[in-house]
mmCIF file of the N, C-alpha and C atoms, coordinates in Angstrom:
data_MODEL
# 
_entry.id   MODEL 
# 
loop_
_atom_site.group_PDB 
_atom_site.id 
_atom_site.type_symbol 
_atom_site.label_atom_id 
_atom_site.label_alt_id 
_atom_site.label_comp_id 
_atom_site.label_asym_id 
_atom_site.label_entity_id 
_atom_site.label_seq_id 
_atom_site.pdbx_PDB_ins_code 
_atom_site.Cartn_x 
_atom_site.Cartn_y 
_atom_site.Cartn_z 
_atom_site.occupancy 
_atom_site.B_iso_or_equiv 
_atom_site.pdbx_formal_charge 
_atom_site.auth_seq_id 
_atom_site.auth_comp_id 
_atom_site.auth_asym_id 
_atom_site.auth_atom_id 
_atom_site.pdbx_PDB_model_num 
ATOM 1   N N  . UNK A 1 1  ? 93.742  49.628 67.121 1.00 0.00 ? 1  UNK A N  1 
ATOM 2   C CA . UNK A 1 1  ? 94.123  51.002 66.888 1.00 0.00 ? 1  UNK A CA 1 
ATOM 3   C C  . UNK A 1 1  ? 92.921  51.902 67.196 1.00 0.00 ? 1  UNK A C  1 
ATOM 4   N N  . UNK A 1 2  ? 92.746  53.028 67.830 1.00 0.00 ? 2  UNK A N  1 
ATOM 5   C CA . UNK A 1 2  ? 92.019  54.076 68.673 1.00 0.00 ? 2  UNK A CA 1 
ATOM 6   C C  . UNK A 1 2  ? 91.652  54.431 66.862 1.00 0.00 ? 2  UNK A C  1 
ATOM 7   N N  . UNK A 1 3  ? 90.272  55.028 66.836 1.00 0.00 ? 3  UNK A N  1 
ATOM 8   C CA . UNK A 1 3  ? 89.412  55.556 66.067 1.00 0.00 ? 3  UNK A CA 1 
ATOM 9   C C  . UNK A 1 3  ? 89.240  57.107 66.598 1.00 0.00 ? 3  UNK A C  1 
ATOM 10  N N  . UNK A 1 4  ? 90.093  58.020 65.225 1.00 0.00 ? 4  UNK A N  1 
ATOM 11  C CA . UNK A 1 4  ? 90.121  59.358 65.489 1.00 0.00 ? 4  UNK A CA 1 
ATOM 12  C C  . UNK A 1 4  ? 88.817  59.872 65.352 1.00 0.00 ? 4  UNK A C  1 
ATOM 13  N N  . UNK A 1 5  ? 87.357  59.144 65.546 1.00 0.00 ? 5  UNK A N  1 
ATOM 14  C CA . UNK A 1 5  ? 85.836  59.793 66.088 1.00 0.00 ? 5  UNK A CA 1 
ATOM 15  C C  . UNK A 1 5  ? 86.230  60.243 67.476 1.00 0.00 ? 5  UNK A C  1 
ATOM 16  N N  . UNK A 1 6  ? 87.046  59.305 67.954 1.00 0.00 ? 6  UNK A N  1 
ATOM 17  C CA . UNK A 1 6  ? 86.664  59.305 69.804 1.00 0.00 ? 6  UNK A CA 1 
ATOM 18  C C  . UNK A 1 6  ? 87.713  60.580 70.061 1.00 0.00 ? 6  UNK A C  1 
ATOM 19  N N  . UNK A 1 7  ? 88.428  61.385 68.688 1.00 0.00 ? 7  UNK A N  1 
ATOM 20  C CA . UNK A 1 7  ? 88.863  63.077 68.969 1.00 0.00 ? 7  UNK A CA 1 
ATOM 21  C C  . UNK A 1 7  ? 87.845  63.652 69.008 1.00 0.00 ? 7  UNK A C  1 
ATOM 22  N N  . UNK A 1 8  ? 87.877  64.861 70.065 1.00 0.00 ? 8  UNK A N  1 
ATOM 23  C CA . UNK A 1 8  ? 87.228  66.053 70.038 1.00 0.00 ? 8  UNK A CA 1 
ATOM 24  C C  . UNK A 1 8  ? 87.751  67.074 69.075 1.00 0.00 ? 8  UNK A C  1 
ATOM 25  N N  . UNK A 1 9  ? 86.229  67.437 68.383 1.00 0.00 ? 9  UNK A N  1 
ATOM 26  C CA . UNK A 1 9  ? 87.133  68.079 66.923 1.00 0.00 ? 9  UNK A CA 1 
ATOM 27  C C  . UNK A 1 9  ? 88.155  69.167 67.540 1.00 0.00 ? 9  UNK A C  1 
ATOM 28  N N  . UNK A 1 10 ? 87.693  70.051 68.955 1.00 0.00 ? 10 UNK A N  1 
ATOM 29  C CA . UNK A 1 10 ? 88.456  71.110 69.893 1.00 0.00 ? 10 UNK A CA 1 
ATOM 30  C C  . UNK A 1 10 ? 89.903  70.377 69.642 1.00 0.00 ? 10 UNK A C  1 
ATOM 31  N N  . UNK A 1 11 ? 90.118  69.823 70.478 1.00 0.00 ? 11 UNK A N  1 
ATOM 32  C CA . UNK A 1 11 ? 91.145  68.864 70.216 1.00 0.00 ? 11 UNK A CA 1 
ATOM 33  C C  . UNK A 1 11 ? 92.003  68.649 68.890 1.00 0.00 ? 11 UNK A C  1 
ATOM 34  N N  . UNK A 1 12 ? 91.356  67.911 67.935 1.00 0.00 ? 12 UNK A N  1 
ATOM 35  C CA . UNK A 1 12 ? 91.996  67.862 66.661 1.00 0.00 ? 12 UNK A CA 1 
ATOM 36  C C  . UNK A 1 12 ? 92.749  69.023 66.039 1.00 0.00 ? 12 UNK A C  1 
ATOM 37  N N  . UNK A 1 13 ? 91.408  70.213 66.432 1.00 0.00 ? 13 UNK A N  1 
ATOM 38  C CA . UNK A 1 13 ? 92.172  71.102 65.682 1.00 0.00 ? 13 UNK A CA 1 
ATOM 39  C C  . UNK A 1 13 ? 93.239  71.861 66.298 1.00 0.00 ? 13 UNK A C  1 
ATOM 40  N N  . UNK A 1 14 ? 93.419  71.540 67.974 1.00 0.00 ? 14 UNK A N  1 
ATOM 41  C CA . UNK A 1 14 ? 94.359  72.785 68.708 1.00 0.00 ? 14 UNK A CA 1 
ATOM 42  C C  . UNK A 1 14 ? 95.361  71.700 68.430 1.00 0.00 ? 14 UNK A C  1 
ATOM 43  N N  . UNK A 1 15 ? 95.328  70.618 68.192 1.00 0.00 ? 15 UNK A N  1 
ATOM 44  C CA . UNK A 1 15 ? 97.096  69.949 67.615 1.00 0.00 ? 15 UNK A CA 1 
ATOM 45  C C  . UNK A 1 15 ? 97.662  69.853 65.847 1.00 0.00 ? 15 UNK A C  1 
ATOM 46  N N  . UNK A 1 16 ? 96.377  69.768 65.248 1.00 0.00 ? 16 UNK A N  1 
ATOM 47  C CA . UNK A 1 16 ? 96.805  70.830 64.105 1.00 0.00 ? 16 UNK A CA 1 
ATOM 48  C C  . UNK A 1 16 ? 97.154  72.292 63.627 1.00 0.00 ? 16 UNK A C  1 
ATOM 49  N N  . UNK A 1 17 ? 96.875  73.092 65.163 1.00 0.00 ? 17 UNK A N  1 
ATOM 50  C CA . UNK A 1 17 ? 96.825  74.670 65.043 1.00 0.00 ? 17 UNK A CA 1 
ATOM 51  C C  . UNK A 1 17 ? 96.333  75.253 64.169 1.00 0.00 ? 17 UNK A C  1 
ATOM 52  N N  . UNK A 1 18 ? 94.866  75.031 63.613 1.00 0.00 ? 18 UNK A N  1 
ATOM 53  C CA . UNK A 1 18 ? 93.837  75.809 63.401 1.00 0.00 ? 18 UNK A CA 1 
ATOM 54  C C  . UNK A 1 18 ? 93.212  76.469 63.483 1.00 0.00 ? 18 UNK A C  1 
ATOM 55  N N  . UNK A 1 19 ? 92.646  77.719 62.520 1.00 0.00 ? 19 UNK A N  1 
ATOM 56  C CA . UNK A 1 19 ? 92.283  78.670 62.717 1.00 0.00 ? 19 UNK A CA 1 
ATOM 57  C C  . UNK A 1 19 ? 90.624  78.205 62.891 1.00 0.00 ? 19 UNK A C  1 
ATOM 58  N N  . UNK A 1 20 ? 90.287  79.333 63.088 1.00 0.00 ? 20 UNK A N  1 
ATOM 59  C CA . UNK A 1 20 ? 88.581  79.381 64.120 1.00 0.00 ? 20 UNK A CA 1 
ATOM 60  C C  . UNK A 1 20 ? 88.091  78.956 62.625 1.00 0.00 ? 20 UNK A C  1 
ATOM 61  N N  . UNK A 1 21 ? 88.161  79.472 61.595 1.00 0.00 ? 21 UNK A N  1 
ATOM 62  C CA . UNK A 1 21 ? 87.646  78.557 60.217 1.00 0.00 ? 21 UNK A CA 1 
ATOM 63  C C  . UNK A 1 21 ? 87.879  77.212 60.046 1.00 0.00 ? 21 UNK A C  1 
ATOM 64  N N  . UNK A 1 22 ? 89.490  77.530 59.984 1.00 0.00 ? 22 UNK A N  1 
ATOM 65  C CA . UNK A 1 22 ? 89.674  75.927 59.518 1.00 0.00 ? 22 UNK A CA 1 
ATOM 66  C C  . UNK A 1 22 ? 88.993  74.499 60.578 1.00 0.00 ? 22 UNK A C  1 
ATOM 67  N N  . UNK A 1 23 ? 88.870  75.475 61.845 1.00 0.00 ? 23 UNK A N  1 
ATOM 68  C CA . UNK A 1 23 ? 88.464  73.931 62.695 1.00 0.00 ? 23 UNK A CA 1 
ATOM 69  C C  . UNK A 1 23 ? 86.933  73.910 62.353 1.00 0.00 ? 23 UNK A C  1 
ATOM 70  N N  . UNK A 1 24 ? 86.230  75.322 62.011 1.00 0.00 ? 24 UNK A N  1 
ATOM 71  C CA . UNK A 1 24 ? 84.908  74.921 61.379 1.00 0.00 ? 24 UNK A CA 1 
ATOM 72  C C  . UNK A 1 24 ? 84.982  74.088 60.089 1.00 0.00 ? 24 UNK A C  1 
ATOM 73  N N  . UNK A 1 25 ? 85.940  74.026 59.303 1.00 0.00 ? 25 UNK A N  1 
ATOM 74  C CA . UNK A 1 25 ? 85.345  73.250 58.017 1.00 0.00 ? 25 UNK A CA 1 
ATOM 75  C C  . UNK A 1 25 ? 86.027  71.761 58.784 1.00 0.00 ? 25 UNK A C  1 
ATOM 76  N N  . UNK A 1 26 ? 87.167  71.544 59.673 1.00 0.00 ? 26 UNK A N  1 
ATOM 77  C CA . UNK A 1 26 ? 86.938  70.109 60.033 1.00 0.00 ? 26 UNK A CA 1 
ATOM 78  C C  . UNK A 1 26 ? 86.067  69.183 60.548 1.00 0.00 ? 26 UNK A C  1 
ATOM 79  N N  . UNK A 1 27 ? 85.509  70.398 61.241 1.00 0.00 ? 27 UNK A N  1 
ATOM 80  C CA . UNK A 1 27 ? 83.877  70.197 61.910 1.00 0.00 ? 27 UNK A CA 1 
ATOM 81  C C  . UNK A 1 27 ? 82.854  69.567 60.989 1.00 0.00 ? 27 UNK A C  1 
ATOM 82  N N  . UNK A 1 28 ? 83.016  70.453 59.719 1.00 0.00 ? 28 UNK A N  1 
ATOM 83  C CA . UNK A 1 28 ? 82.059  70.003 58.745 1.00 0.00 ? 28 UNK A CA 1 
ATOM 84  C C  . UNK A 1 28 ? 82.359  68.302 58.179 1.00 0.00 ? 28 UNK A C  1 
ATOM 85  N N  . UNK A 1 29 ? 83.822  68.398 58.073 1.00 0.00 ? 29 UNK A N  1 
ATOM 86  C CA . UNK A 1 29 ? 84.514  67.023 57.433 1.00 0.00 ? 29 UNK A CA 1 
ATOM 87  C C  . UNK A 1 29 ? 84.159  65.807 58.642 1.00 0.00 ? 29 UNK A C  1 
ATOM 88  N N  . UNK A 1 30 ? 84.050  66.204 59.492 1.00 0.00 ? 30 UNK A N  1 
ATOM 89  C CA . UNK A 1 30 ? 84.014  65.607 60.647 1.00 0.00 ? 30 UNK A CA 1 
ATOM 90  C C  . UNK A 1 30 ? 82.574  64.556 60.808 1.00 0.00 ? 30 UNK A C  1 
ATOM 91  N N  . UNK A 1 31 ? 81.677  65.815 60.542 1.00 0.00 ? 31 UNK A N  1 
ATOM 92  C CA . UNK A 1 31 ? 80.146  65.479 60.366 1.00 0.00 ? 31 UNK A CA 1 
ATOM 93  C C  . UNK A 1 31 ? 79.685  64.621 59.098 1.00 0.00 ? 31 UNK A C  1 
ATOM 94  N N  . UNK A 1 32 ? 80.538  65.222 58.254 1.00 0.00 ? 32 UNK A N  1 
ATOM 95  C CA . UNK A 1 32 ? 80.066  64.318 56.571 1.00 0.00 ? 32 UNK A CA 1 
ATOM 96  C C  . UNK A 1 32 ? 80.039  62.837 57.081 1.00 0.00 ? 32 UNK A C  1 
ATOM 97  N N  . UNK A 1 33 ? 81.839  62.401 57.573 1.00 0.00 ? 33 UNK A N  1 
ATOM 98  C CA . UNK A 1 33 ? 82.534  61.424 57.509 1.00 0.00 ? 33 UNK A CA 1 
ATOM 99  C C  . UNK A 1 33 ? 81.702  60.577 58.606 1.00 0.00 ? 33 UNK A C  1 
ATOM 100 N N  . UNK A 1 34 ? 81.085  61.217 59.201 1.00 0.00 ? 34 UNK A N  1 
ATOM 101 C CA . UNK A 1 34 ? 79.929  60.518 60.657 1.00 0.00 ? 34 UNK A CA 1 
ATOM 102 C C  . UNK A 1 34 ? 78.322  60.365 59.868 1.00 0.00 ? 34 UNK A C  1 
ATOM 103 N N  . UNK A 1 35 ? 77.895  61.100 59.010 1.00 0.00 ? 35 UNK A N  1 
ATOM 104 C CA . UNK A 1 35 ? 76.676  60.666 58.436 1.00 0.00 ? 35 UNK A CA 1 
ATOM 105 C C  . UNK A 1 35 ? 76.956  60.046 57.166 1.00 0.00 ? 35 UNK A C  1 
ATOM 106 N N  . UNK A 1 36 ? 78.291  59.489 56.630 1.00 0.00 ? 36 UNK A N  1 
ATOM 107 C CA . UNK A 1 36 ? 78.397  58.401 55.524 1.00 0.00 ? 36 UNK A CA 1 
ATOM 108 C C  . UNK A 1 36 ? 78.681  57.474 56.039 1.00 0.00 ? 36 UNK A C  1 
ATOM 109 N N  . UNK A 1 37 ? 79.191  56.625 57.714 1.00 0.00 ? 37 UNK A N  1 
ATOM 110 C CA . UNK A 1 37 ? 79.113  56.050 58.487 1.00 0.00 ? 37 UNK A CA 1 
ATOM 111 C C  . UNK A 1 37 ? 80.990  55.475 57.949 1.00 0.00 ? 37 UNK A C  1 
ATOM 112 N N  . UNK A 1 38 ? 81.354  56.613 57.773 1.00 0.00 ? 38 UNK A N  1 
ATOM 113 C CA . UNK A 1 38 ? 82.848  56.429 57.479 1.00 0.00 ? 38 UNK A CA 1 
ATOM 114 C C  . UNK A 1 38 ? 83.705  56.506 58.990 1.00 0.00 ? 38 UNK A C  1 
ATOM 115 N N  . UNK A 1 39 ? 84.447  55.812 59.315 1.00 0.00 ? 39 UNK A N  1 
ATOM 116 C CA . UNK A 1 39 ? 85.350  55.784 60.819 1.00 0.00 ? 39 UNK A CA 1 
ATOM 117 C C  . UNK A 1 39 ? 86.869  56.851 59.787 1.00 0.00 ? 39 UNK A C  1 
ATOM 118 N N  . UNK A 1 40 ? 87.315  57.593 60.700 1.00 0.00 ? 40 UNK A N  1 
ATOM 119 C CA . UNK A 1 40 ? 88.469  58.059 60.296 1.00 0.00 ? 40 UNK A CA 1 
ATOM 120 C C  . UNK A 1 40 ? 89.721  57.531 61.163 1.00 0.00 ? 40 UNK A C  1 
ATOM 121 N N  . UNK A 1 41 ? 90.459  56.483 60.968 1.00 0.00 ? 41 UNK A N  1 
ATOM 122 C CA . UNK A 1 41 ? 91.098  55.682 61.379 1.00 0.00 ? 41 UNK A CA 1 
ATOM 123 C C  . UNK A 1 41 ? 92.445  56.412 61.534 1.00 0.00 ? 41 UNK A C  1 
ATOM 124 N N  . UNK A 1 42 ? 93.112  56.860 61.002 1.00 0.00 ? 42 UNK A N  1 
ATOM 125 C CA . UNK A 1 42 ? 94.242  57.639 60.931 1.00 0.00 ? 42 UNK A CA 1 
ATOM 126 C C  . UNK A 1 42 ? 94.620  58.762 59.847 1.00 0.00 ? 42 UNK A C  1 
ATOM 127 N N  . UNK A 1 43 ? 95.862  59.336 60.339 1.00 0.00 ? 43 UNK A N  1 
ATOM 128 C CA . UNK A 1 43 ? 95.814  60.640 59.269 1.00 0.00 ? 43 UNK A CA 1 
ATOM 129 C C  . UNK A 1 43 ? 95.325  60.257 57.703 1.00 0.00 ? 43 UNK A C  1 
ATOM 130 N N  . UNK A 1 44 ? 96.017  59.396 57.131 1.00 0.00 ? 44 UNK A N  1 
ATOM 131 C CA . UNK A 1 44 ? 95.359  59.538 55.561 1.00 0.00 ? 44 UNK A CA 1 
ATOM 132 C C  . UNK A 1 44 ? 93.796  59.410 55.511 1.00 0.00 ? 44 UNK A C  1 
ATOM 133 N N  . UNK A 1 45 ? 92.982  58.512 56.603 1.00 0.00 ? 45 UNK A N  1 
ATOM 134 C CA . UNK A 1 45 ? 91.647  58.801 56.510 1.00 0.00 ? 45 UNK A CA 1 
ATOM 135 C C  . UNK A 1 45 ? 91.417  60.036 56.298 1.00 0.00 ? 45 UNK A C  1 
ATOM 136 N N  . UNK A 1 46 ? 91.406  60.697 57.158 1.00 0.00 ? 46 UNK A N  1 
ATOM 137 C CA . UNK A 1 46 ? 91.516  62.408 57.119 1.00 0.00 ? 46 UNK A CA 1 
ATOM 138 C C  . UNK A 1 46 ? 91.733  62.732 56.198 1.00 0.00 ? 46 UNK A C  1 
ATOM 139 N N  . UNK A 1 47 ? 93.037  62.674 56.000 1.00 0.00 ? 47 UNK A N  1 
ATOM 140 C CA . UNK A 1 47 ? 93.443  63.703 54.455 1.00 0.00 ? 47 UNK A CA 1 
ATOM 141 C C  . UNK A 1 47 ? 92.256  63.118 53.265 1.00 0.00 ? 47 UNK A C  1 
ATOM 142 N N  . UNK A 1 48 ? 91.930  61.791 53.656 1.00 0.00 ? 48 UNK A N  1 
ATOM 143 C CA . UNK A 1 48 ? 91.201  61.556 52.100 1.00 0.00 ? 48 UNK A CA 1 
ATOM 144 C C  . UNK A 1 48 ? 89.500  62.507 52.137 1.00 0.00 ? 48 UNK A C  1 
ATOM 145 N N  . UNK A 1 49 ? 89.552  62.353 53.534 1.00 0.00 ? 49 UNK A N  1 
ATOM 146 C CA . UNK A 1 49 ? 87.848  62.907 53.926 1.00 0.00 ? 49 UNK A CA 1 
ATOM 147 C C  . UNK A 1 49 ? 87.872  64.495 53.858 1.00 0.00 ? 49 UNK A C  1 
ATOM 148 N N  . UNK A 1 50 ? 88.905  64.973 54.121 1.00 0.00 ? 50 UNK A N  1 
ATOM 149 C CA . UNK A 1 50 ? 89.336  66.131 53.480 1.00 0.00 ? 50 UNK A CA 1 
ATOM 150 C C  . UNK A 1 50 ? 89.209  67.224 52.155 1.00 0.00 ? 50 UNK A C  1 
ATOM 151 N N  . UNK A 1 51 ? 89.728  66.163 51.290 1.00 0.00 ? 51 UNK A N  1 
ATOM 152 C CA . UNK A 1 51 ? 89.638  66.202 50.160 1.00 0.00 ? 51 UNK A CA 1 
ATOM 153 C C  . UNK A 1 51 ? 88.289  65.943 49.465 1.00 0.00 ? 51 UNK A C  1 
ATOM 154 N N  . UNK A 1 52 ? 87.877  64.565 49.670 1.00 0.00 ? 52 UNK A N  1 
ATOM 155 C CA . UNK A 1 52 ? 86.140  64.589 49.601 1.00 0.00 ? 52 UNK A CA 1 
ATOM 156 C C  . UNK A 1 52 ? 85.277  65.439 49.647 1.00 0.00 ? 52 UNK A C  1 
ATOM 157 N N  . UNK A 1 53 ? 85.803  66.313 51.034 1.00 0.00 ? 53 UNK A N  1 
ATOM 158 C CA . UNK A 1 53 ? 84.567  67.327 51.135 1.00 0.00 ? 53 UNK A CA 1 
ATOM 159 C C  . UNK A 1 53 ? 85.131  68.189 50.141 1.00 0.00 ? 53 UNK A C  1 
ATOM 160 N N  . UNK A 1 54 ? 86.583  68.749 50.133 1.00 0.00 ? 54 UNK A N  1 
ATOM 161 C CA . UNK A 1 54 ? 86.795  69.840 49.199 1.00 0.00 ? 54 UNK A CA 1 
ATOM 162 C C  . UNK A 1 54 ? 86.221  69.454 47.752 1.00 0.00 ? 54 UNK A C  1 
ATOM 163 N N  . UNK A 1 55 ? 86.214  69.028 47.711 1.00 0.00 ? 55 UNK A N  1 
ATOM 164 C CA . UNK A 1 55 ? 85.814  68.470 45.849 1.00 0.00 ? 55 UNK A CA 1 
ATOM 165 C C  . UNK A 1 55 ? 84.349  68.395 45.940 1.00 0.00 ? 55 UNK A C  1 
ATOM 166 N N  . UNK A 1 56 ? 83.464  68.656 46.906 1.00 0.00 ? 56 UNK A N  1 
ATOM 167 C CA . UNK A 1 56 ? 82.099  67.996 46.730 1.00 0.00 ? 56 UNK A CA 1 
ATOM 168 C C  . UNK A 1 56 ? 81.620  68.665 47.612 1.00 0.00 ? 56 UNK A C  1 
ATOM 169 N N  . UNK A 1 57 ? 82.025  70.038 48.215 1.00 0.00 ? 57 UNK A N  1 
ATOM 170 C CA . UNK A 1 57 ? 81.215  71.547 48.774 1.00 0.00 ? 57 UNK A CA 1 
ATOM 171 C C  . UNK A 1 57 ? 81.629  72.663 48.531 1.00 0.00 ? 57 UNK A C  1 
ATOM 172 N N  . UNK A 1 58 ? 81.059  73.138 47.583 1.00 0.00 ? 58 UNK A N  1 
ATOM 173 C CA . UNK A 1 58 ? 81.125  74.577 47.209 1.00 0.00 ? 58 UNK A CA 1 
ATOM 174 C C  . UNK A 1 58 ? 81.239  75.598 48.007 1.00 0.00 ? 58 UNK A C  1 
ATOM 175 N N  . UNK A 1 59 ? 80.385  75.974 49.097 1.00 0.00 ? 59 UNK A N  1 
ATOM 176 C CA . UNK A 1 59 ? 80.238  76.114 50.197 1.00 0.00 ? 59 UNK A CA 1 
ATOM 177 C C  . UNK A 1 59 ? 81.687  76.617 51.203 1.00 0.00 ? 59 UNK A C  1 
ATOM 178 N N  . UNK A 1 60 ? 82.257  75.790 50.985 1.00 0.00 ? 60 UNK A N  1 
ATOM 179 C CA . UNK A 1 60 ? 83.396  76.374 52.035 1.00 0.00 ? 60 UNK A CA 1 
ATOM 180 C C  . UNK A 1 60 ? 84.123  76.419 51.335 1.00 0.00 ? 60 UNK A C  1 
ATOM 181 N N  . UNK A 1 61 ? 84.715  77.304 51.970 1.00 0.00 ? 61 UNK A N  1 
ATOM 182 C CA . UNK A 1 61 ? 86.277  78.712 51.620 1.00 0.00 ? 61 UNK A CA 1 
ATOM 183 C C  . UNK A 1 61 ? 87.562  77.228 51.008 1.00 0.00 ? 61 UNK A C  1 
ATOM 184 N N  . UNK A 1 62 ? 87.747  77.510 49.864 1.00 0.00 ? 62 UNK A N  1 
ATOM 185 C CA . UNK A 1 62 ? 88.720  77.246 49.297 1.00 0.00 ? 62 UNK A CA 1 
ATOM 186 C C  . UNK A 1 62 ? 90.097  76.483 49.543 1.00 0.00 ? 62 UNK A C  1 
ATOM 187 N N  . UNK A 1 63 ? 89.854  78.393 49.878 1.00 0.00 ? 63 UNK A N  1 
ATOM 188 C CA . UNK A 1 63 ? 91.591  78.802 50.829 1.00 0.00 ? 63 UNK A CA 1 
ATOM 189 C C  . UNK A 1 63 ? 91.687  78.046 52.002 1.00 0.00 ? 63 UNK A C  1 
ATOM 190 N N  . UNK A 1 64 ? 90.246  77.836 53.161 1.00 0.00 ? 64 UNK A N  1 
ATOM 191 C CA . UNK A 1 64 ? 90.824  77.581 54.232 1.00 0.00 ? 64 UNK A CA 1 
ATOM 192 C C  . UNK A 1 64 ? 91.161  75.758 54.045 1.00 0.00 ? 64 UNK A C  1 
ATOM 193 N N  . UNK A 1 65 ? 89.982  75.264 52.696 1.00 0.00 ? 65 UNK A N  1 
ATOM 194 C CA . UNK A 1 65 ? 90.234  73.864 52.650 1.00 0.00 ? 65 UNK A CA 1 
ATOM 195 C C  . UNK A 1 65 ? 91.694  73.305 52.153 1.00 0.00 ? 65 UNK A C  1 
ATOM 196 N N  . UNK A 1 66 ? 92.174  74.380 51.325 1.00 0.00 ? 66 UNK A N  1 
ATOM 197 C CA . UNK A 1 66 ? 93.563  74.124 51.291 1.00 0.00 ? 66 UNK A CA 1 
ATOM 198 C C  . UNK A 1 66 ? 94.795  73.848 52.412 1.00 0.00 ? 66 UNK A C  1 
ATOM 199 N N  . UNK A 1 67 ? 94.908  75.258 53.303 1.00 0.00 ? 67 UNK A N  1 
ATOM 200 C CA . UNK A 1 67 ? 95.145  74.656 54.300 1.00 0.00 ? 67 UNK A CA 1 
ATOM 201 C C  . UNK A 1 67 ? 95.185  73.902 55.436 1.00 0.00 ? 67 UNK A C  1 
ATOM 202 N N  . UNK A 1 68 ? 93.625  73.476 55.581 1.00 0.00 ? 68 UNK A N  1 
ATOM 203 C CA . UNK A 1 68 ? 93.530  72.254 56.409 1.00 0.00 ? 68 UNK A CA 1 
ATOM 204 C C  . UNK A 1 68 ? 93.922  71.264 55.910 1.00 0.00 ? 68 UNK A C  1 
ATOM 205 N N  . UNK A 1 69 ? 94.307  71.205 54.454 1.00 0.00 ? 69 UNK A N  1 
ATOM 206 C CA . UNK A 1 69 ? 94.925  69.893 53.927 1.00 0.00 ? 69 UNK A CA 1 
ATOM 207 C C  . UNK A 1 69 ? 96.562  69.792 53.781 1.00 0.00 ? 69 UNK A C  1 
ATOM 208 N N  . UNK A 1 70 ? 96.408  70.564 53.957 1.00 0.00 ? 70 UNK A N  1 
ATOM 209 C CA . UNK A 1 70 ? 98.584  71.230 54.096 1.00 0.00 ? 70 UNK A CA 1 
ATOM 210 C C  . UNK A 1 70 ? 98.634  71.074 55.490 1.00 0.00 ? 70 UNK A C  1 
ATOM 211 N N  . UNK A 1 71 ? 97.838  71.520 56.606 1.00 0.00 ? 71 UNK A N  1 
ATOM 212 C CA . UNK A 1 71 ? 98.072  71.064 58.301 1.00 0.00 ? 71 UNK A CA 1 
ATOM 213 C C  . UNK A 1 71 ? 97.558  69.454 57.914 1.00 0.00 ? 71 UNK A C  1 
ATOM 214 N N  . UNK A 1 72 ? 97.198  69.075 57.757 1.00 0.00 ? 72 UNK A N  1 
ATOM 215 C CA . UNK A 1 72 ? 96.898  67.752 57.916 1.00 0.00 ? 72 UNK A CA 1 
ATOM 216 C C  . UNK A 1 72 ? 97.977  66.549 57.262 1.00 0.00 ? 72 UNK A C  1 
ATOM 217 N N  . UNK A 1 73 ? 98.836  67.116 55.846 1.00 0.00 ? 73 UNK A N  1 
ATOM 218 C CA . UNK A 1 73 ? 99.929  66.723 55.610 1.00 0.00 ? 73 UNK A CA 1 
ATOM 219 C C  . UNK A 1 73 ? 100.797 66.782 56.315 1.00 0.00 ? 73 UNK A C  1 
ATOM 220 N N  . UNK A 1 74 ? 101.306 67.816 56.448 1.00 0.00 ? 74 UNK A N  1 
ATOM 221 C CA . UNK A 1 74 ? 102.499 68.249 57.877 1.00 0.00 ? 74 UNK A CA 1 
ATOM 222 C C  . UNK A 1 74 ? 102.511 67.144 58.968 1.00 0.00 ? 74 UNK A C  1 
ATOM 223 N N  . UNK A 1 75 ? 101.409 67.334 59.430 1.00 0.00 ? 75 UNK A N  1 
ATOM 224 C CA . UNK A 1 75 ? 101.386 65.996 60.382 1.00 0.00 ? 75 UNK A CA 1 
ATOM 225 C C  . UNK A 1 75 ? 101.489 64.999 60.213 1.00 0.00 ? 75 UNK A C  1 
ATOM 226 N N  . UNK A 1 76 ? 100.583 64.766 59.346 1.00 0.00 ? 76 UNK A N  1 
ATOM 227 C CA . UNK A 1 76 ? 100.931 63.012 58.617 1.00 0.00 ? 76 UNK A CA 1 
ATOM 228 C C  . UNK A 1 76 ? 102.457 62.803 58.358 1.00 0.00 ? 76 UNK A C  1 
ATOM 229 N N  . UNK A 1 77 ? 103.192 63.608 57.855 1.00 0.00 ? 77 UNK A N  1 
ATOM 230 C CA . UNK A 1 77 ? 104.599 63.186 57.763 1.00 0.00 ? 77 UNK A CA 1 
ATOM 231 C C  . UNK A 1 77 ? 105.438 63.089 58.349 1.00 0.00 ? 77 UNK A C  1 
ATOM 232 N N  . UNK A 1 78 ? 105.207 63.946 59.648 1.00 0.00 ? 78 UNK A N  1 
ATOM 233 C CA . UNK A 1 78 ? 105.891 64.005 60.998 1.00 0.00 ? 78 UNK A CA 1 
ATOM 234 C C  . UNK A 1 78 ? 105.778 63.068 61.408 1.00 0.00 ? 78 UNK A C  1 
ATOM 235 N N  . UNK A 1 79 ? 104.696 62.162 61.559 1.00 0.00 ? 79 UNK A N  1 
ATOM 236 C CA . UNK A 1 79 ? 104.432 61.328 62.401 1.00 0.00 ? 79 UNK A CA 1 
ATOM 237 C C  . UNK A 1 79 ? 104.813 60.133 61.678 1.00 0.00 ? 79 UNK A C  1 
ATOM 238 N N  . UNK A 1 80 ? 104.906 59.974 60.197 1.00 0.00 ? 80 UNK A N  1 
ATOM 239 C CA . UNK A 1 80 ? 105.232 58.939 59.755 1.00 0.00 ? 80 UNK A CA 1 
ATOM 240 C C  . UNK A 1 80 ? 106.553 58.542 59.886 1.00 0.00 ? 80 UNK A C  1 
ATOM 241 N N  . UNK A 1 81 ? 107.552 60.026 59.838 1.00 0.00 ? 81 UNK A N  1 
ATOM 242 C CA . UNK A 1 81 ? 108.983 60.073 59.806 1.00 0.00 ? 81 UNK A CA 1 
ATOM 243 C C  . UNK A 1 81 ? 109.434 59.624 61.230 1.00 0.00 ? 81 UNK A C  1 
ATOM 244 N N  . UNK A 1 82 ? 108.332 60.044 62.494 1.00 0.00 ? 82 UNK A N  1 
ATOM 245 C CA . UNK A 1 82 ? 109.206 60.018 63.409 1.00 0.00 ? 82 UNK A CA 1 
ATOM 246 C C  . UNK A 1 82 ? 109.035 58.887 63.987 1.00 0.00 ? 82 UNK A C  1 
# 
């Protein structure tokens, strides 16, 4: 199974349809999950690395971590359903 590192975060975020924030804080999630030497294997990786950062950076906007975790559900379920 392909390792969602080898996404370009550009990428990730224009198929989640993200805003110029939200693909900055995936950016950030992106970077954590690469200097804890974590692979993000598929959507729930994500959603969990997601959440990680939200709970453990003050730092970024709330609001936008909320909805990168609501786009990141959406998908996950689409894709599970379909």
């Amino acid at each position: 199974m392909p390792s969602w590192k080898n996404f370009d975060s550009l990428l990730l975020a224009r198929i989640l349809e993200l805003t110029d924030a939200q693909e900055g804080n995936l950016q950030i999630i992106l970077k954590v999950a690469q200097d804890m030497n974590l692979d993000i294997i598929d959507l729930k990786d994500l959603q969990a690395m997601t959440n990680y950062v939200g709970e453990h950076a003050s730092e970024l906007s709330l609001k936008n971590m909320v909805m990168l975790q609501n786009k990141v559900l959406v998908v996950f379920k689409e894709s599970y359903y379909s």
